[in-house]
C-alpha positions, -999 to +999 in steps of 0.1 A: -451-332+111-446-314+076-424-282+077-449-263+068-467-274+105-433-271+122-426-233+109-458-219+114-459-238+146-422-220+161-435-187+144-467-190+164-443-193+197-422-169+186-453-143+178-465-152+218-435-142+233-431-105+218-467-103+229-456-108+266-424-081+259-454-058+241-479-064+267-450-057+296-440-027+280-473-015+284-480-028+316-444-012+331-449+017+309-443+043+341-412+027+347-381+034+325-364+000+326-401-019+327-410+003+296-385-021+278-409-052+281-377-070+287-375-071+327-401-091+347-413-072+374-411-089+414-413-076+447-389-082+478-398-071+513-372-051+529-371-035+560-377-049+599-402-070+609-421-043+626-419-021+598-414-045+566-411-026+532-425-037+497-402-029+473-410-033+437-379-048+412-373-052+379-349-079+368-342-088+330-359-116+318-332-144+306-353-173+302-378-158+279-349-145+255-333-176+258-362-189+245-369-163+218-332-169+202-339-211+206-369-207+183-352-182+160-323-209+156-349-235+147-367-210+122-333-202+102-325-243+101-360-250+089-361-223+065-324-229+053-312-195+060-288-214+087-259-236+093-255-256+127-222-240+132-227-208+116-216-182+142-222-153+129-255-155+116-264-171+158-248-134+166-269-110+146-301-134+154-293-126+190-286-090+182-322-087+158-338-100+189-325-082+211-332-049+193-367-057+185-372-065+222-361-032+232-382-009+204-409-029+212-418-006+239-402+024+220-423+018+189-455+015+207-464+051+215-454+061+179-479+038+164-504+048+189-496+089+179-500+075+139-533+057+149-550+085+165-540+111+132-556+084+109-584+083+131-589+121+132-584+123+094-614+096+086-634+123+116-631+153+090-634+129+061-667+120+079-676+153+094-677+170+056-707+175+037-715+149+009-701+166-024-679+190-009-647+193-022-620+204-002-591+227-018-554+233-002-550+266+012-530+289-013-496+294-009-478+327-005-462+343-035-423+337-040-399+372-031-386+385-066-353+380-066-326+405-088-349+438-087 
């Protein structure tokens, strides 16, 4: 396999697995901790037998991240950018990930709010009769100052 195969193949992986922290943010959105994308949710039944209880937990998920800094490693060594025994460059990889993980969720509603402003500008662009120009509205007139 050529390394151009074997990068865009790890960036592929690496691309599906902040989809499942996106698509978790979203889906866990009413949660604070789920709105991270970086817990998987699971439920444990609590209570008696007569009266059992479903209760819904979140629990950070190690194994995907695990997995997310293993294919970051192997990105930086194909690309060069890495060492095998660099440490520190294996810390702020873990650190990047980590932080994009967590605004993941965070970033999401923000692109959402700039989405919907874009698509009610292209509404009024749209709305606006053919030829009409439109003008900014006219500033108020500066205090004079030393009278």
């Amino acid at each position: 396999m050529l390394r151009k195969e074997r990068v865009a193949e790890l960036e592929d992986m690496h691309q599906r697995l902040v989809e499942i922290v996106e698509t978790r943010s979203v889906a866990y959105g009413d949660d604070p901790v789920g709105r991270t994308g970086c817990c998987a949710r699971r439920f444990k039944i609590q209570g008696s037998r007569e009266y059992p209880v479903i209760v819904e937990e979140y629990t950070f998920d190690r194994c995907l991240f695990r997995q997310l800094l293993k294919i970051q490693k192997h990105l930086a060594i194909e690309l060069g950018q890495r060492g095998k025994g660099s440490v520190k460059a294996d810390q702020e990889a873990q650190s990047r990930i980590v932080m994009e993980a967590l605004n993941a969720g965070r970033l999401r509603p923000a692109r959402e709010a700039e989405a919907a402003e874009e698509r009610a500008r292209q509404a009024e662009v749209k709305a606006q009769p053919e030829g009409a120009v439109q003008t900014p509205a006219p500033s108020p007139p500066e205090p004079v100052r030393g009278a």
